[in-house]
N, C-alpha and C positions, 0 to 999 in steps of 0.2 A: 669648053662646055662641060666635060666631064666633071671636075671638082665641083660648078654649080649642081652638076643635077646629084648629083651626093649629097651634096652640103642640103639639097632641096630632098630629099630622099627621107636622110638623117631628119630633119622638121617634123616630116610628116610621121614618122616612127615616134618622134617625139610627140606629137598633137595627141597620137592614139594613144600614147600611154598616158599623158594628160586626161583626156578624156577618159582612161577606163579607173586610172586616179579621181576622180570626180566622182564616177560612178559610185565608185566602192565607196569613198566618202560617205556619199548620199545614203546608200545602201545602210553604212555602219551607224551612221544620224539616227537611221530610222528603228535602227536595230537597238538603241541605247535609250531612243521615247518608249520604244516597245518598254525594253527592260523596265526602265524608273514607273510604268504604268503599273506592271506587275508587282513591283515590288511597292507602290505603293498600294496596290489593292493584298497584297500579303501584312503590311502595315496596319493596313484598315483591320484586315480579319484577325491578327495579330491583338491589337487592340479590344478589340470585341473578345477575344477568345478571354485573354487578359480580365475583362471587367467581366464575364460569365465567371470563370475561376473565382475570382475574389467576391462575386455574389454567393457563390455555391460553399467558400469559405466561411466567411459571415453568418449563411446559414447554418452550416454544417457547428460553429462555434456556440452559434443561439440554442440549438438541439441539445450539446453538450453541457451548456450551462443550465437548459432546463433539467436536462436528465440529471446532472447533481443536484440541483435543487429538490429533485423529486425526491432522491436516495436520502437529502439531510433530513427533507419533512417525513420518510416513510421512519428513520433513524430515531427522530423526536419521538411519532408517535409511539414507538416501540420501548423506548426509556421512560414515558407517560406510563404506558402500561407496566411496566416492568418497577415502577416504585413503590404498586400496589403489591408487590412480592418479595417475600424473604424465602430465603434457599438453608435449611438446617440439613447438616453432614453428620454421621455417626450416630443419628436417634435409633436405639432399639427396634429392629423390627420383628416383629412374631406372629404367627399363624391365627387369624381372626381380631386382629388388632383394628379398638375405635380411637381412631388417629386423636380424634376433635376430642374425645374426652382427657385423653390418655395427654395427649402435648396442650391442652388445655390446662390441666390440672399445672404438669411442670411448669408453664408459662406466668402464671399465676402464683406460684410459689419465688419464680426467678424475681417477678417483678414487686414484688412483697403487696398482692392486694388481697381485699379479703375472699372476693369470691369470682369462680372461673366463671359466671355470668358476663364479667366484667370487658372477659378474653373474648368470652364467643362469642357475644354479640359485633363484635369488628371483624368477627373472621366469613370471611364468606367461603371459602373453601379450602381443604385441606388434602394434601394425595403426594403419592412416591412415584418417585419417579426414575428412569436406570441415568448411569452416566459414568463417564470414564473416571471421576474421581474413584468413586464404588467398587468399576471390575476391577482399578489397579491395585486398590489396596485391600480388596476382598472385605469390605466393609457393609452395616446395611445401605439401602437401595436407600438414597435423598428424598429429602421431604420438603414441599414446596405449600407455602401459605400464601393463599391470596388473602386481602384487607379490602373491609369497604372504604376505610379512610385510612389514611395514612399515618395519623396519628400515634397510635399503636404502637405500628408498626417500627416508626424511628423513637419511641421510648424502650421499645428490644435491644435496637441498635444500640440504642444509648448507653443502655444498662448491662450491653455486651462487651462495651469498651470499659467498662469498670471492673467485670467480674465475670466467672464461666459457666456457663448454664450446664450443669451435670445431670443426668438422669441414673441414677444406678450407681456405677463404673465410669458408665461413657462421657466422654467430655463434647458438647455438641459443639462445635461450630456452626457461628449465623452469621447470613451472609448474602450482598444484596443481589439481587438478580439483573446482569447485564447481560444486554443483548447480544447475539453470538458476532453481529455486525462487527458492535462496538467492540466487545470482547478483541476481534482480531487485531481492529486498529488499534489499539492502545497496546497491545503485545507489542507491536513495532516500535513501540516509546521505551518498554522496560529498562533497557539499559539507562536510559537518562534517570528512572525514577530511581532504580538502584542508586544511583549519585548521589541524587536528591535526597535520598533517606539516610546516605551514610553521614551525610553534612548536615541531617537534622534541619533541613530545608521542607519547610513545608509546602505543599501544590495542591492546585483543585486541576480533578478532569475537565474538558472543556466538550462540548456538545455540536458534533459529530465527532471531533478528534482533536487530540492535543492536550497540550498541560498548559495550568498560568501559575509562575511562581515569581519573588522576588530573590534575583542575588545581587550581592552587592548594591544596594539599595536602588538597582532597576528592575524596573517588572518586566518580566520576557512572558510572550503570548508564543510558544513553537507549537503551529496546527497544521505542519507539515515536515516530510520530510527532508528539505530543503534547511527550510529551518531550523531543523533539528541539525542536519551534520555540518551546518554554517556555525551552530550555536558552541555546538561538539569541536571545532576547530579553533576557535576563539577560545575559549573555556575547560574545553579538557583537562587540561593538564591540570589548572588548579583543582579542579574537582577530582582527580586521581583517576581520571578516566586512560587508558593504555592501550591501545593499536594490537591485535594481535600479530607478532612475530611471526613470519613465514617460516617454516618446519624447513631447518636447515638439511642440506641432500647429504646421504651418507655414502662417506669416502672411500671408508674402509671395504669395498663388496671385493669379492675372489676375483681373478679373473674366468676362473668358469660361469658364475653369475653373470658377470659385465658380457661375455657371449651372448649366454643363453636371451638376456635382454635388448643385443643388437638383433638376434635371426627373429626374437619376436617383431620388434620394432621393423627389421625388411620386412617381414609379411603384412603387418598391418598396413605398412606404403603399396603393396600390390594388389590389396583389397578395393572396391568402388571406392570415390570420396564419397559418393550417398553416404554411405555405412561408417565411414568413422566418424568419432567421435572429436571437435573441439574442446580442448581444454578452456575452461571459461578464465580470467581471470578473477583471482579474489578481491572483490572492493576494498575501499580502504573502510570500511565501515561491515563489517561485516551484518552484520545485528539490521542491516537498513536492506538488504534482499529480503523479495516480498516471500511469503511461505502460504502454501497451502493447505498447511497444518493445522488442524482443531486445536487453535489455544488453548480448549481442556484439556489437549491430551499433555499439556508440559507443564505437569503436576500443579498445574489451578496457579501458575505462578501469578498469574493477574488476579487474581480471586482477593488477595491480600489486600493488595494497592488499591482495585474498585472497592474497596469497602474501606479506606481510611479518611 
């Protein structure tokens, strides 16, 4: 009877384990609908969150594409206004000086007509004005003419590109008046025009930014900077364009130098990171880092190329 009631013992240890295997079963079943619920309703919000972002994208792109478009039409307007204007550098200035008579007469002489009627009646206003060209080169203060018409105006131009309007001594430069917008963006192109002029390649500015020129009997439209150092990678070389050389490191320093250069370098490691300074690297393009430097202050190099 013993081994039975064992054998019968053993079953029932086996039953309850059975049974608490079931349970748990049940238990873990219920535990795993729980889950796929949640993570189906994390799905759901997932998704919703998903198409809010990509609404708030869309918008946020629409803004961006308005606000450029606002800058190119605030840009146009400003180039409209601005070709009612010629910019003269080196004119004589003197104490109780009448502008309108005085660069009427010369103007009139330049343009071989008979009489400075002819001037004044196109000029609508005449005034100096200060500027970085002026303080650098301790020169008189610029003179800027507004036009009712334009006409005039680009028979100046015209007759500037043939011959030099002198008053005196002085050799005037005329010269057209771009907008300081523009002015900056087209500074970011110089390097390309430089090329362009040494190859006797001729370009028109393009309106808000960029050049249109033919080489090689294809017409390239670069109205961006992308563009440009895409253009500059294909085409450099034949154009004599050249990479500046990284400033090779010098070998020869003492070793007293080579110290005094370690103790500084520990101390700067034992400084906050807040406070030091990243070495940036140099692009491969150097000339294409944006600057927030007044393009007049780098001696009017754009002054040239806006007026050709």
């Amino acid at each position: 009877m013993e081994p039975i009631q064992k054998k019968l013992e053993e079953l029932s240890k086996l039953d309850d384990i059975s049974n608490q295997l079931t349970t748990q079963t049940e238990e873990i079943k219920k535990q795993l609908i729980e889950n796929k619920q949640e993570i189906s309703e994390l799905v759901k919000r997932t998704e919703k969150l998903e198409t809010r972002t990509d609404h708030t994208e869309d918008k946020l792109q629409l803004v961006k594409d308005k606000q450029k478009d606002l800058e190119e039409a605030v840009i146009r307007l400003e180039m409209e206004k601005a070709s009612y204007i010629l910019r003269l550098q080196n004119f004589p200035e003197k104490k109780g000086e009448d502008l309108r008579q005085e660069l009427g007469q010369a103007l009139t002489e330049f343009l071989e007509l008979e009489t400075s009627s002819e001037v004044d009646k196109d000029i609508e206003a005449i005034y100096r004005v200060n500027s970085a060209y002026a303080r650098r080169n301790k020169v008189p203060r610029e003179v800027q003419i507004k036009f009712y018409r334009r006409d005039l105006k680009d028979n100046i131009l015209k007759t500037a590109s043939e011959k030099t309007l002198k008053v005196g001594e002085s050799q005037i430069r005329i010269l057209r008046e771009i907008p300081w917008k523009v002015r900056e963006k087209r500074f970011e192109y110089q390097t390309l025009v430089e090329l362009l002029k040494q190859q006797n390649i001729q370009f028109r500015w393009l309106i808000p930014e960029g050049l249109f020129f033919i080489y090689k009997g294809k017409r390239y439209k670069i109205n961006s900077l992308f563009k440009l150092e895409e253009f500059l990678e294909k085409n450099g070389k034949d154009l004599g364009f050249q990479e500046e050389e990284e400033e090779e490191e010098n070998t020869t320093e003492s070793e007293e130098e080579a110290q005094k250069q370690e103790v500084a370098a520990s101390k700067l490691e034992e400084r906050p990171k807040a406070k030091q300074k990243k070495r940036k690297e140099r692009p491969r393009f150097p000339f294409l880092m944006v600057t927030r430097q007044n393009p007049r202050d780098k001696k009017d190099q754009t002054e040239e190329t806006s007026n050709e």
